[in-house]
PDB file of N, CA, C and O in Angstrom:
ATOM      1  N   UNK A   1      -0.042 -16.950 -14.610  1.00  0.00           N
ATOM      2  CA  UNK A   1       1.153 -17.323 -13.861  1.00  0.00           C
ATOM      3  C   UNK A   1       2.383 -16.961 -14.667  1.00  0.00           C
ATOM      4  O   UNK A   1       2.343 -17.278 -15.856  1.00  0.00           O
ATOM      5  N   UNK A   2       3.341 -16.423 -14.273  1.00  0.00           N
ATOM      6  CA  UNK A   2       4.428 -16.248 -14.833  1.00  0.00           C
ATOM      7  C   UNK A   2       5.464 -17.584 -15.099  1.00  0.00           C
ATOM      8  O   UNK A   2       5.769 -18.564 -14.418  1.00  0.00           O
ATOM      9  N   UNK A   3       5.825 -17.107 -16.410  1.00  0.00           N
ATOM     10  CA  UNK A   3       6.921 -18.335 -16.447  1.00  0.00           C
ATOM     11  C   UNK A   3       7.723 -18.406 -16.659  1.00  0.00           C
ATOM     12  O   UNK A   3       8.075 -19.580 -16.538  1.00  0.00           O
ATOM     13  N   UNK A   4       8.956 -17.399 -17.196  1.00  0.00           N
ATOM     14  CA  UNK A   4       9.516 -16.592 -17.463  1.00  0.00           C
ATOM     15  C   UNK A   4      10.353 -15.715 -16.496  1.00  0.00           C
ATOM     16  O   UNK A   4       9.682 -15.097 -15.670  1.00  0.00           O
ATOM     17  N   UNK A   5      11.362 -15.591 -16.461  1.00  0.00           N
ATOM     18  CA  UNK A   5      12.456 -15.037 -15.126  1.00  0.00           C
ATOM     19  C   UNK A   5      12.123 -13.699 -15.604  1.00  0.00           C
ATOM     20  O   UNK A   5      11.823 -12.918 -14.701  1.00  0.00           O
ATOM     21  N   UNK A   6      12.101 -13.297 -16.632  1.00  0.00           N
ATOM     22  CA  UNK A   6      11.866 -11.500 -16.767  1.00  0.00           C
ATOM     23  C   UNK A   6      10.214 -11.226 -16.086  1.00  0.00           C
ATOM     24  O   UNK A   6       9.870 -10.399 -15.243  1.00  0.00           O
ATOM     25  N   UNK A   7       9.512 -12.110 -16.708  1.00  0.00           N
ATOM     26  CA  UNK A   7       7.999 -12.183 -16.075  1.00  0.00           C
ATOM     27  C   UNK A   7       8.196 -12.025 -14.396  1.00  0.00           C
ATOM     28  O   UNK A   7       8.250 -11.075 -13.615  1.00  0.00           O
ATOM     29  N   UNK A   8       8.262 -13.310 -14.307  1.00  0.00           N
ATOM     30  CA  UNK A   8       8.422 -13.120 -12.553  1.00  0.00           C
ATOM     31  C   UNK A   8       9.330 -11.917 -11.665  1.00  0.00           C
ATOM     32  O   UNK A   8       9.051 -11.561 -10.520  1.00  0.00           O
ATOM     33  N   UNK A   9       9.956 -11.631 -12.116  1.00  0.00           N
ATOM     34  CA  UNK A   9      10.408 -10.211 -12.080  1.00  0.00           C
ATOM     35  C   UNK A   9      10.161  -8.648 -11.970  1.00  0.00           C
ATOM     36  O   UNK A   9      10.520  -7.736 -11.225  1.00  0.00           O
ATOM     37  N   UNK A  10       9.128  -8.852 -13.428  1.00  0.00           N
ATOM     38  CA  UNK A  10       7.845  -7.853 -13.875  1.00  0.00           C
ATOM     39  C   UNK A  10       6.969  -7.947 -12.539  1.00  0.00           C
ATOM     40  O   UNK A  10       6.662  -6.949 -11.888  1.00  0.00           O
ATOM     41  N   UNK A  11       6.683  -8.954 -12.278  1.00  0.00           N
ATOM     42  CA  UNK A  11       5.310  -9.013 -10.884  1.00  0.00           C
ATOM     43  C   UNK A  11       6.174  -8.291  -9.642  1.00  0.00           C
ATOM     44  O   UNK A  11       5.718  -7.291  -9.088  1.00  0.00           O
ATOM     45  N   UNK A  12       7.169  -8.744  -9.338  1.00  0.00           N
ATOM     46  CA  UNK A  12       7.507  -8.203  -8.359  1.00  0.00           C
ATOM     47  C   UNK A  12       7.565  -6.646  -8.252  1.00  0.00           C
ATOM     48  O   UNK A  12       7.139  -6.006  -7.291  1.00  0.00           O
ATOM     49  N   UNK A  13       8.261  -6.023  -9.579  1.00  0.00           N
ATOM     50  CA  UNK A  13       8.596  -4.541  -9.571  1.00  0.00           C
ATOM     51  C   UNK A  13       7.048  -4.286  -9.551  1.00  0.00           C
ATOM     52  O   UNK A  13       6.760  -3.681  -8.518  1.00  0.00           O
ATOM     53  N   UNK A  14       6.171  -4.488 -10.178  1.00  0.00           N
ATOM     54  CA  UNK A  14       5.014  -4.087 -10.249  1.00  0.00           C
ATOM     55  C   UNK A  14       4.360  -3.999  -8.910  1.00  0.00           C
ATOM     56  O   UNK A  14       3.667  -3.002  -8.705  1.00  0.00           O
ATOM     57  N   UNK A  15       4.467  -4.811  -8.055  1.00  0.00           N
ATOM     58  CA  UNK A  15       4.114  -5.340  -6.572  1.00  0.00           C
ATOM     59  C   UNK A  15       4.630  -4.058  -6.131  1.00  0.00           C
ATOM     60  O   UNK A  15       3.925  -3.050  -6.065  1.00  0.00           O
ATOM     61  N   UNK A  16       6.127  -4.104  -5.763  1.00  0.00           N
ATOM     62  CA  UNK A  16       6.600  -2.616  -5.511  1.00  0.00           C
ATOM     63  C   UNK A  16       6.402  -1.437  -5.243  1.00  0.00           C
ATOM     64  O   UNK A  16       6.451  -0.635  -4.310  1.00  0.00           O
ATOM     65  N   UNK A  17       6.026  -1.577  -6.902  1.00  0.00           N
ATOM     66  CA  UNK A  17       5.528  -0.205  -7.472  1.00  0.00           C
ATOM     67  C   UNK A  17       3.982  -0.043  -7.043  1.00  0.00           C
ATOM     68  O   UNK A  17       3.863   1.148  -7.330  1.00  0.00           O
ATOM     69  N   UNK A  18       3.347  -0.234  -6.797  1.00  0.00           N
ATOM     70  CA  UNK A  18       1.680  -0.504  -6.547  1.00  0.00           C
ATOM     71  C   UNK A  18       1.866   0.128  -5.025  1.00  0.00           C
ATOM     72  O   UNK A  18       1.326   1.192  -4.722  1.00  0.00           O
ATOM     73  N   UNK A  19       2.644  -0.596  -4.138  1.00  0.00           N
ATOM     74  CA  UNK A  19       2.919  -0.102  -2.692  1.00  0.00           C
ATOM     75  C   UNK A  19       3.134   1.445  -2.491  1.00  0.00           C
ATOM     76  O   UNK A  19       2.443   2.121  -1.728  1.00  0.00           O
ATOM     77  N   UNK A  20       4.365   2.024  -3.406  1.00  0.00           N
ATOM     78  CA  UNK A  20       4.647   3.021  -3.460  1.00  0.00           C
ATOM     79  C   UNK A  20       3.806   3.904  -4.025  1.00  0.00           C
ATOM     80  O   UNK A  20       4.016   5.103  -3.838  1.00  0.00           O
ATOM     81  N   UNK A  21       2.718   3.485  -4.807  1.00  0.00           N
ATOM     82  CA  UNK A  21       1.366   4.279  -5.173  1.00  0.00           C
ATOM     83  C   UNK A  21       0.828   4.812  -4.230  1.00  0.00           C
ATOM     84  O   UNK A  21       0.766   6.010  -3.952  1.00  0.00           O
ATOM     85  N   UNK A  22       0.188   3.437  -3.413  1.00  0.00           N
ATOM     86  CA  UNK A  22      -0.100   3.347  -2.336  1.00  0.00           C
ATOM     87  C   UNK A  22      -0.282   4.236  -1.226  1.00  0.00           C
ATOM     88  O   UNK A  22      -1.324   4.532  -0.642  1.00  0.00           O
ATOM     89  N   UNK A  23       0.733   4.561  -1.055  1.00  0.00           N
ATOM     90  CA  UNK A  23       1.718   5.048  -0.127  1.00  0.00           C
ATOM     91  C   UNK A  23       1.295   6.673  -0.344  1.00  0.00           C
ATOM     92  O   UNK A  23       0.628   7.305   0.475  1.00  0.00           O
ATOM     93  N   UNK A  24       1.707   7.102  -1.339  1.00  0.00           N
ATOM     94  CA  UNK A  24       1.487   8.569  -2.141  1.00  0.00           C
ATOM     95  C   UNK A  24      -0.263   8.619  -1.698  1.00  0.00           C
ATOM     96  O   UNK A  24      -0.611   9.310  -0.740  1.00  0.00           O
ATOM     97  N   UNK A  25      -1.026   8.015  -2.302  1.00  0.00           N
ATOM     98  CA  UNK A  25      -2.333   8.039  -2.209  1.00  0.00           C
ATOM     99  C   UNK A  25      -3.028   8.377  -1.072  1.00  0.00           C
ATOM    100  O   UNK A  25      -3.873   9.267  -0.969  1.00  0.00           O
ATOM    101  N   UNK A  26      -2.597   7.559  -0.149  1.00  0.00           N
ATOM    102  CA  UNK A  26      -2.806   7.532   1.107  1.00  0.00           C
ATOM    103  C   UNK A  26      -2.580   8.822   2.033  1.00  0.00           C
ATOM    104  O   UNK A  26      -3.368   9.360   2.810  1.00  0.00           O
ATOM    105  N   UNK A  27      -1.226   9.159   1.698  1.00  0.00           N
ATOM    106  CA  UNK A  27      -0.420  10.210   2.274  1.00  0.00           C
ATOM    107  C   UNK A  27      -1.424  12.072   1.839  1.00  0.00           C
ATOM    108  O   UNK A  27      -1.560  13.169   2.381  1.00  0.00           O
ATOM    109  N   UNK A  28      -1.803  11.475   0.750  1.00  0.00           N
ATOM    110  CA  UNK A  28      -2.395  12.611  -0.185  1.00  0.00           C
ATOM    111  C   UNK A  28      -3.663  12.687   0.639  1.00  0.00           C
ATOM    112  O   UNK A  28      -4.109  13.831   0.733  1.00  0.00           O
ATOM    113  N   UNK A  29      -4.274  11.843   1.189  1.00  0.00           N
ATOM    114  CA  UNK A  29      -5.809  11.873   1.843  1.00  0.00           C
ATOM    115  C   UNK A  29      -6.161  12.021   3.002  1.00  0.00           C
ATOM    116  O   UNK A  29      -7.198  12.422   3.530  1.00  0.00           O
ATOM    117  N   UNK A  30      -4.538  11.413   3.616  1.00  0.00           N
ATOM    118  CA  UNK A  30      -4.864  11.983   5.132  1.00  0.00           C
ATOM    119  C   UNK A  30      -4.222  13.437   5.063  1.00  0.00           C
ATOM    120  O   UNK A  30      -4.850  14.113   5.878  1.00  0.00           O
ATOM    121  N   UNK A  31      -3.226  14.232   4.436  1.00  0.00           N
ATOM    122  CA  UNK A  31      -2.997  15.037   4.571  1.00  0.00           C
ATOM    123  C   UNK A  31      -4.209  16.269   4.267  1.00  0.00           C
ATOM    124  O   UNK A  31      -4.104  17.391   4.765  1.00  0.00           O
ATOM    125  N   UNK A  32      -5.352  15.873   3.384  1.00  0.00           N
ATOM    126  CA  UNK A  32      -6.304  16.240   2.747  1.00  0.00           C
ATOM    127  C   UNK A  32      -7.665  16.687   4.276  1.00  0.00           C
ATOM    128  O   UNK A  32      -8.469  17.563   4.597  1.00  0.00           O
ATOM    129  N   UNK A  33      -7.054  15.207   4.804  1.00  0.00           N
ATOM    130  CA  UNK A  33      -8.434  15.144   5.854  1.00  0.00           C
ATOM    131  C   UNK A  33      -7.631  16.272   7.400  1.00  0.00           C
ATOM    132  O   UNK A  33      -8.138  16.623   8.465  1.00  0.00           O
ATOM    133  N   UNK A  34      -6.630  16.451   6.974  1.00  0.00           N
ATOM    134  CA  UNK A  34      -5.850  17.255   8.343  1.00  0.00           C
ATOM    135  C   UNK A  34      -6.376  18.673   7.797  1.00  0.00           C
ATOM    136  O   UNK A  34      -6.955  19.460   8.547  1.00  0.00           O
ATOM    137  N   UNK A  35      -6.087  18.998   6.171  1.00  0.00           N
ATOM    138  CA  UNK A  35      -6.074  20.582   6.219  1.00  0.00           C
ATOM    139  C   UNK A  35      -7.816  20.840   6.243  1.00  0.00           C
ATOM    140  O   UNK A  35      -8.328  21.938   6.459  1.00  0.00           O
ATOM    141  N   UNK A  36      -8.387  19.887   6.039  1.00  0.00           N
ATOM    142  CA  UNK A  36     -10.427  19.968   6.427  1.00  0.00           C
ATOM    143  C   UNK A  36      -9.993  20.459   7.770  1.00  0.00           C
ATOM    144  O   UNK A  36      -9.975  21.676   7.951  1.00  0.00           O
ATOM    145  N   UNK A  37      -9.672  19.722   8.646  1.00  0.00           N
ATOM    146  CA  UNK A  37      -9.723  19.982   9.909  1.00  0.00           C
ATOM    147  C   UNK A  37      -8.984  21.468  10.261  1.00  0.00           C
ATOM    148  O   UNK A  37      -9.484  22.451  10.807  1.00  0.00           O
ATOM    149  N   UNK A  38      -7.853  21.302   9.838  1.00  0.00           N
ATOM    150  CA  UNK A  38      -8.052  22.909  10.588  1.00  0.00           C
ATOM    151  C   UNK A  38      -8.138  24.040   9.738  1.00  0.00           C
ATOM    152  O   UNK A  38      -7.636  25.095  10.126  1.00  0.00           O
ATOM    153  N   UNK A  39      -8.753  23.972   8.537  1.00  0.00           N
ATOM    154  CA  UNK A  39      -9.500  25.321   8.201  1.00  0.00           C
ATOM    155  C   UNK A  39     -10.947  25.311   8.788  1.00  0.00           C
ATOM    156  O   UNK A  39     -11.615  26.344   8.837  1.00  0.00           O
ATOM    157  N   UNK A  40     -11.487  23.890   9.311  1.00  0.00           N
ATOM    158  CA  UNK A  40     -12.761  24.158   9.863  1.00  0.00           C
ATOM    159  C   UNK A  40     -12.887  24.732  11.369  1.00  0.00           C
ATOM    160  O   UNK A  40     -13.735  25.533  11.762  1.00  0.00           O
ATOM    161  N   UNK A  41     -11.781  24.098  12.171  1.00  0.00           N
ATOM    162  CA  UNK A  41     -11.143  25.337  12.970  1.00  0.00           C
ATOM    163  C   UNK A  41     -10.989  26.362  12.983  1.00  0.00           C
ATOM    164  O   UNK A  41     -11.380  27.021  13.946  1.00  0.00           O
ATOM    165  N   UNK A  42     -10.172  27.108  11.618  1.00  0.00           N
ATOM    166  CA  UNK A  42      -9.826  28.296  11.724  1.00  0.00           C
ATOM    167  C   UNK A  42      -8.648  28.578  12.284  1.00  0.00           C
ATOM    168  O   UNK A  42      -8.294  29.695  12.660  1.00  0.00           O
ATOM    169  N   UNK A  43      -7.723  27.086  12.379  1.00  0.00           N
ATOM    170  CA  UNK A  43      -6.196  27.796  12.793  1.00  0.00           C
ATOM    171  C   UNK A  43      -5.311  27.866  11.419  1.00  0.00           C
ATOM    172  O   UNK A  43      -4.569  26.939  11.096  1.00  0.00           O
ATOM    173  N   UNK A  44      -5.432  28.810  10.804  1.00  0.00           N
ATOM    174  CA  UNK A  44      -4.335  29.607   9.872  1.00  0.00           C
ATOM    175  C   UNK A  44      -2.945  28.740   9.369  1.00  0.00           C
ATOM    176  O   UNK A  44      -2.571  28.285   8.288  1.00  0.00           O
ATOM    177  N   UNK A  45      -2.519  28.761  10.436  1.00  0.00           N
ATOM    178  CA  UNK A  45      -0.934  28.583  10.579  1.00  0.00           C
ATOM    179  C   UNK A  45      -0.833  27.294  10.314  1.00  0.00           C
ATOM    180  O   UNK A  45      -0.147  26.814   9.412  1.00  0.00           O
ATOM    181  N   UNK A  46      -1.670  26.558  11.268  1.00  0.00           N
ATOM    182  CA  UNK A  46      -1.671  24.894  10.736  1.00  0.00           C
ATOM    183  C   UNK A  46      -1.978  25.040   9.702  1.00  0.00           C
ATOM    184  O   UNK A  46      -0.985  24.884   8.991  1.00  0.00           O
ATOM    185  N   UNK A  47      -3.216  25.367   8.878  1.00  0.00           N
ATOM    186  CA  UNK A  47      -3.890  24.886   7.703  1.00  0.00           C
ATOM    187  C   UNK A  47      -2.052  25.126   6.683  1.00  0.00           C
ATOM    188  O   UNK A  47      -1.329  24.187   6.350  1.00  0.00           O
ATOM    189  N   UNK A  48      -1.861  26.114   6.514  1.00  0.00           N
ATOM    190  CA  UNK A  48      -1.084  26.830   6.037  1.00  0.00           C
ATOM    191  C   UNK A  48       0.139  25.524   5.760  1.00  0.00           C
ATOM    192  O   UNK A  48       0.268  24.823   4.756  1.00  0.00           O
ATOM    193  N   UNK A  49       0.830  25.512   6.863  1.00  0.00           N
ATOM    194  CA  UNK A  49       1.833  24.724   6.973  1.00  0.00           C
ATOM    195  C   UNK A  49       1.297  23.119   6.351  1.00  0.00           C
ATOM    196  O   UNK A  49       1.776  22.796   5.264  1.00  0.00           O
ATOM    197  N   UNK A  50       0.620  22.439   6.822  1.00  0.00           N
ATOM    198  CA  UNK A  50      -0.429  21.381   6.088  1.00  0.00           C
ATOM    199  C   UNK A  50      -0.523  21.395   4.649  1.00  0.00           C
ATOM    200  O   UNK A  50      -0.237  20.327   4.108  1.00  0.00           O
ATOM    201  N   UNK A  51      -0.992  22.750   3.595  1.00  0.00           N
ATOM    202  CA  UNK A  51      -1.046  23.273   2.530  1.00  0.00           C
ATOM    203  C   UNK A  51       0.267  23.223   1.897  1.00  0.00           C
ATOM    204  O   UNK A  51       0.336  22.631   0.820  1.00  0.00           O
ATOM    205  N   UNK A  52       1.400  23.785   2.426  1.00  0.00           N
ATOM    206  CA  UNK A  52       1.916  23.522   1.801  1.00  0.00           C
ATOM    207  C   UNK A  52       3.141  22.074   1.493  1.00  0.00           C
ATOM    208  O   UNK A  52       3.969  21.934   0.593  1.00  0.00           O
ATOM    209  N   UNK A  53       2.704  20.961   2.948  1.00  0.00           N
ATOM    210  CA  UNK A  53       3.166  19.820   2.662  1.00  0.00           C
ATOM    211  C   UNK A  53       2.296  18.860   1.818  1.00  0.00           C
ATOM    212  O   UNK A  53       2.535  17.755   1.332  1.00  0.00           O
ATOM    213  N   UNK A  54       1.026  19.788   1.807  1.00  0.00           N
ATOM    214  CA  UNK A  54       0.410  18.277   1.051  1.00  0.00           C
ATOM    215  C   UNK A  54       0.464  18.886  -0.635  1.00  0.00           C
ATOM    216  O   UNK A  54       0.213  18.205  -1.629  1.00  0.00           O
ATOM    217  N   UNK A  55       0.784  20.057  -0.625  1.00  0.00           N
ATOM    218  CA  UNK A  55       0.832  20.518  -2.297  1.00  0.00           C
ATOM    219  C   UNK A  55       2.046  19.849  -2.997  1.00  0.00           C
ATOM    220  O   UNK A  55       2.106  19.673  -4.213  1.00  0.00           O
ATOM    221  N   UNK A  56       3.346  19.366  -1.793  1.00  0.00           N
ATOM    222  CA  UNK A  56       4.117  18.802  -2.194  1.00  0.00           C
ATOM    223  C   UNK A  56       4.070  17.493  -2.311  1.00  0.00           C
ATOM    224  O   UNK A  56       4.433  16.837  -3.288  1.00  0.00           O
ATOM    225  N   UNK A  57       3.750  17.217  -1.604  1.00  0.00           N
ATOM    226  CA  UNK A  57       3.383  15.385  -1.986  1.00  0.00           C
ATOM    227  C   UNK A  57       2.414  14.909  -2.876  1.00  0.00           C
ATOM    228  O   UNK A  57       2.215  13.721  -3.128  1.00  0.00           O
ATOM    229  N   UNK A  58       1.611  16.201  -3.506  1.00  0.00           N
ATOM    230  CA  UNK A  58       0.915  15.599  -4.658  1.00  0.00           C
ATOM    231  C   UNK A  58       1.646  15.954  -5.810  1.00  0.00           C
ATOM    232  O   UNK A  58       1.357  15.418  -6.880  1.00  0.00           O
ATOM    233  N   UNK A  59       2.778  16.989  -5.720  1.00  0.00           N
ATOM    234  CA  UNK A  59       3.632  17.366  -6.767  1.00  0.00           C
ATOM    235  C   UNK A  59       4.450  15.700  -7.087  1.00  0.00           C
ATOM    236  O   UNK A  59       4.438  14.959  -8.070  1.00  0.00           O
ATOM    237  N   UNK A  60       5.013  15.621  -5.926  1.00  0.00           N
ATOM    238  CA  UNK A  60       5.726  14.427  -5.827  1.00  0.00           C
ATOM    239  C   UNK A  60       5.077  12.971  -6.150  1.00  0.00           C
ATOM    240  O   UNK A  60       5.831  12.000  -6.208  1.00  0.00           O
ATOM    241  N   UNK A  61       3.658  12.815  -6.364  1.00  0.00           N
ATOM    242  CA  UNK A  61       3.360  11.299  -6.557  1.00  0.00           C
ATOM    243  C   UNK A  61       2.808  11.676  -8.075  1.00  0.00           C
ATOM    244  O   UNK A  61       2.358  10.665  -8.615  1.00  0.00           O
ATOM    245  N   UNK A  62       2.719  12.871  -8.916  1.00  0.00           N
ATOM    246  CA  UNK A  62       2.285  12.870 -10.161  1.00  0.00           C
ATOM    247  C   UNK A  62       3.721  12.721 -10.701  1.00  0.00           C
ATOM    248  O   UNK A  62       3.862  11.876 -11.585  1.00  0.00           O
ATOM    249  N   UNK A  63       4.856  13.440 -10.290  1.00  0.00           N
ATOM    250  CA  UNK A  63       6.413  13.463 -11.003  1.00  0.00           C
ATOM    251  C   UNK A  63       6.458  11.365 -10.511  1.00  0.00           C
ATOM    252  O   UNK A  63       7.151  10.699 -11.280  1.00  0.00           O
ATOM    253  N   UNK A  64       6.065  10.926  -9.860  1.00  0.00           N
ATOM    254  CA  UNK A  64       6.040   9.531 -10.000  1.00  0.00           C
ATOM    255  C   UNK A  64       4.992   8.704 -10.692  1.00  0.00           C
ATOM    256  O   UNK A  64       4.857   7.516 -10.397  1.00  0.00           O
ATOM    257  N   UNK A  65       4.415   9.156 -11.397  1.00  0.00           N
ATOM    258  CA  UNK A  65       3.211   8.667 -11.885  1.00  0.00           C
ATOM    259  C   UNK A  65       2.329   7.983 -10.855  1.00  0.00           C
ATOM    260  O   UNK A  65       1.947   6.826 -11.032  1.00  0.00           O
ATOM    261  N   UNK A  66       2.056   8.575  -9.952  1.00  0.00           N
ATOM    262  CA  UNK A  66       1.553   7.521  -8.809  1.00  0.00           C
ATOM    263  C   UNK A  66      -0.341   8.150  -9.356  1.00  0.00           C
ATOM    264  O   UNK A  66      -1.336   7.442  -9.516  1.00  0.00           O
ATOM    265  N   UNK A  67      -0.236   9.399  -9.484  1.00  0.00           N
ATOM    266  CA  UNK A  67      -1.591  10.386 -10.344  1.00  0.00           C
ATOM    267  C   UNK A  67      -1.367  10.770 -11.250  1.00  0.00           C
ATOM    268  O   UNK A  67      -0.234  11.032 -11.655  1.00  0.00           O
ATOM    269  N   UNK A  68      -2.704  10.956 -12.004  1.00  0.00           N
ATOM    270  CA  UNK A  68      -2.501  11.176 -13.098  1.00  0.00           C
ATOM    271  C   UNK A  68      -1.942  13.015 -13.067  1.00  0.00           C
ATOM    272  O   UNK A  68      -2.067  13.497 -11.941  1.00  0.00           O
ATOM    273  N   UNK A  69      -1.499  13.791 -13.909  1.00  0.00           N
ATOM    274  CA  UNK A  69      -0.963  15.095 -13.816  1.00  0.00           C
ATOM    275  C   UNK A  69      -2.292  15.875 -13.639  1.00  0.00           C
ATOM    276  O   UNK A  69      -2.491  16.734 -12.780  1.00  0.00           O
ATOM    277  N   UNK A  70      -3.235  15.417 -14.646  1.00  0.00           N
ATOM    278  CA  UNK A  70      -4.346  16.323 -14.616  1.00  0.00           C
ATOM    279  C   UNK A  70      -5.657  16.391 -12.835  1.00  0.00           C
ATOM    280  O   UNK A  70      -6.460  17.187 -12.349  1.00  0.00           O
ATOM    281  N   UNK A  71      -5.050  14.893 -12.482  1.00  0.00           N
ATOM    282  CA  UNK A  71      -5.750  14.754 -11.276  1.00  0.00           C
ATOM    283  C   UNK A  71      -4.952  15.741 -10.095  1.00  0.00           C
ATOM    284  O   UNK A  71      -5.550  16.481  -9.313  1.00  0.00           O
ATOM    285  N   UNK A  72      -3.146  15.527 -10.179  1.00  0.00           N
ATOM    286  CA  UNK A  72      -2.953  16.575  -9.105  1.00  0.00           C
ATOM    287  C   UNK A  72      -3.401  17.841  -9.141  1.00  0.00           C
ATOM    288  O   UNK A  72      -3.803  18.489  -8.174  1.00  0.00           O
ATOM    289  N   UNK A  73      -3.309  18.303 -10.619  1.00  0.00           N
ATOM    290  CA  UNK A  73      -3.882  19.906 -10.773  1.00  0.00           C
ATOM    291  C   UNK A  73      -5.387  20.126 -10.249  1.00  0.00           C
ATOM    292  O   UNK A  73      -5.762  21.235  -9.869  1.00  0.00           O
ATOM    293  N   UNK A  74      -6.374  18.795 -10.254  1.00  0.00           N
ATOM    294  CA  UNK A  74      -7.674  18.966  -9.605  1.00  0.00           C
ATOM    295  C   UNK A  74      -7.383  18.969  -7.938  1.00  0.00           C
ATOM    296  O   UNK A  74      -8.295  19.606  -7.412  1.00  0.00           O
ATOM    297  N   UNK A  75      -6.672  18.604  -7.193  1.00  0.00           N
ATOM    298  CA  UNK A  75      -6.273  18.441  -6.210  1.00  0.00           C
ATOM    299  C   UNK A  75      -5.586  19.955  -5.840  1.00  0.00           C
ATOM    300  O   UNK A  75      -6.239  20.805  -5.234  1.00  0.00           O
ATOM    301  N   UNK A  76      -4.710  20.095  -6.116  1.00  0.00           N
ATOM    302  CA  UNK A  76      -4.155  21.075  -5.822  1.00  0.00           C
ATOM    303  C   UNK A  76      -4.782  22.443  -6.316  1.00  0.00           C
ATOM    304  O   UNK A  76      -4.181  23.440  -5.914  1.00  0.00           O
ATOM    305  N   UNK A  77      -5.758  22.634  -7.025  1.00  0.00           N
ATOM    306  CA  UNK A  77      -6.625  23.143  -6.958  1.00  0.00           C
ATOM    307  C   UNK A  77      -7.587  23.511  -5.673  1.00  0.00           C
ATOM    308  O   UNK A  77      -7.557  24.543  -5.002  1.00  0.00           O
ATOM    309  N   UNK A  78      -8.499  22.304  -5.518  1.00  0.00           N
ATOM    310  CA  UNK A  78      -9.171  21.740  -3.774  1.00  0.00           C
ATOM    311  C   UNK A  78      -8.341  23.158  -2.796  1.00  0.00           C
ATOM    312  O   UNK A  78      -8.803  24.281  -2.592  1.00  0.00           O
ATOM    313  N   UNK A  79      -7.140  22.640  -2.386  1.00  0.00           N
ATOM    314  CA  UNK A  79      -5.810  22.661  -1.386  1.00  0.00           C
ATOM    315  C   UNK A  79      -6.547  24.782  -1.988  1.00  0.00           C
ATOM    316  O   UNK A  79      -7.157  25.386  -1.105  1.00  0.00           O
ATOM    317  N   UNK A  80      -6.388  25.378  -3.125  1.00  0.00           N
ATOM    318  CA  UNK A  80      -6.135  26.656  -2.920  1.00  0.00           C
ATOM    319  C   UNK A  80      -7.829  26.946  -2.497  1.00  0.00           C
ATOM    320  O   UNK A  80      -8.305  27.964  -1.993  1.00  0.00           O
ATOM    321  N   UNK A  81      -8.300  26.086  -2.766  1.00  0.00           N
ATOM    322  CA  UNK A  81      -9.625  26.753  -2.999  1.00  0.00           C
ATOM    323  C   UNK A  81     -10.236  26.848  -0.947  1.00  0.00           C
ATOM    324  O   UNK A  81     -10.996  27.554  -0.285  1.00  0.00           O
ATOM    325  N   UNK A  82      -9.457  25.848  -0.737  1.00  0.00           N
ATOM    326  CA  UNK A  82      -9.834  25.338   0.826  1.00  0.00           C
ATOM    327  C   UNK A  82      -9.240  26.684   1.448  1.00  0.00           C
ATOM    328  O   UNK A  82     -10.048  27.482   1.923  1.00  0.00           O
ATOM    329  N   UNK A  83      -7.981  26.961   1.472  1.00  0.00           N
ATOM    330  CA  UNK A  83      -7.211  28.053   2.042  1.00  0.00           C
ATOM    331  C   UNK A  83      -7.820  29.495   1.618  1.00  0.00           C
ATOM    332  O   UNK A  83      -7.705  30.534   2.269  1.00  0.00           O
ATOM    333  N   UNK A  84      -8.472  29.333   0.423  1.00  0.00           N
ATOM    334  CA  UNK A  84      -9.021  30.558   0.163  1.00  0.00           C
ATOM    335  C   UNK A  84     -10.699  31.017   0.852  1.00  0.00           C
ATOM    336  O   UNK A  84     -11.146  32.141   1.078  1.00  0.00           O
ATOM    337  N   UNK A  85     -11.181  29.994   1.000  1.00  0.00           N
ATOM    338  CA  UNK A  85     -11.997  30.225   2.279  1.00  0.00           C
ATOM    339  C   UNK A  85     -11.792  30.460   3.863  1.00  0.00           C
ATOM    340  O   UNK A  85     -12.536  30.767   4.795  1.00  0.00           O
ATOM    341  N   UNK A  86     -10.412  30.164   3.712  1.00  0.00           N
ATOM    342  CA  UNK A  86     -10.079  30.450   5.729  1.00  0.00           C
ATOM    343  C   UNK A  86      -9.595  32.277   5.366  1.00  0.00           C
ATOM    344  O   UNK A  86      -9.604  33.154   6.230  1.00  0.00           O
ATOM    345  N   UNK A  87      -9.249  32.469   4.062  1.00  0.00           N
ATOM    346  CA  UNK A  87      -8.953  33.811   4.303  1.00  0.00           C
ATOM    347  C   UNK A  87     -10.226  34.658   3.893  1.00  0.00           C
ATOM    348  O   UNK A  87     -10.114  35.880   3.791  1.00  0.00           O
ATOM    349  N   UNK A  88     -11.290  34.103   3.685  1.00  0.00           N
ATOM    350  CA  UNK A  88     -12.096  35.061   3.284  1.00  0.00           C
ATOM    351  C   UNK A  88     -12.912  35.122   4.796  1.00  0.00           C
ATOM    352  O   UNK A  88     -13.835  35.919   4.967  1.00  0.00           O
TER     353      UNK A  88
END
């Protein structure tokens, strides 16, 4: 239990901050489960456009520490490797 005004404080930003993880995480998996879908389709243009919003939002939750750096690079990895099968 906190007892302490800086403590109780600490919980909250932390609370916050956990949401906004959250948030990134989430965003990162459904965007993940959209570009499955349409390279298993085979529509290009979506995958494409998809690719390159979700390369940004994993750029964006490692520059927040929301991942670790080395995990977006495994990720964004995935993202070329996925697109590189719709072009082959």
């Amino acid at each position: 239990m906190a007892n302490t005004p800086q403590q109780r404080k600490r919980v909250r930003t932390a609370a916050r901050q956990r949401l906004e993880n959250l948030r990134y995480k989430s965003s990162i998996k459904t965007q993940l489960r959209r570009l499955k879908a349409s390279v298993a389709s085979g529509d290009a243009d979506a995958a494409k456009q998809v690719a390159t919003s979700l390369t940004a939002t994993i750029d964006k939750a490692a520059a927040h520490n929301a991942i670790h750096k080395n995990n977006a690079a495994h990720k964004k990895s995935a993202v070329s490797r996925l697109m590189n099968t719709l072009s082959a």
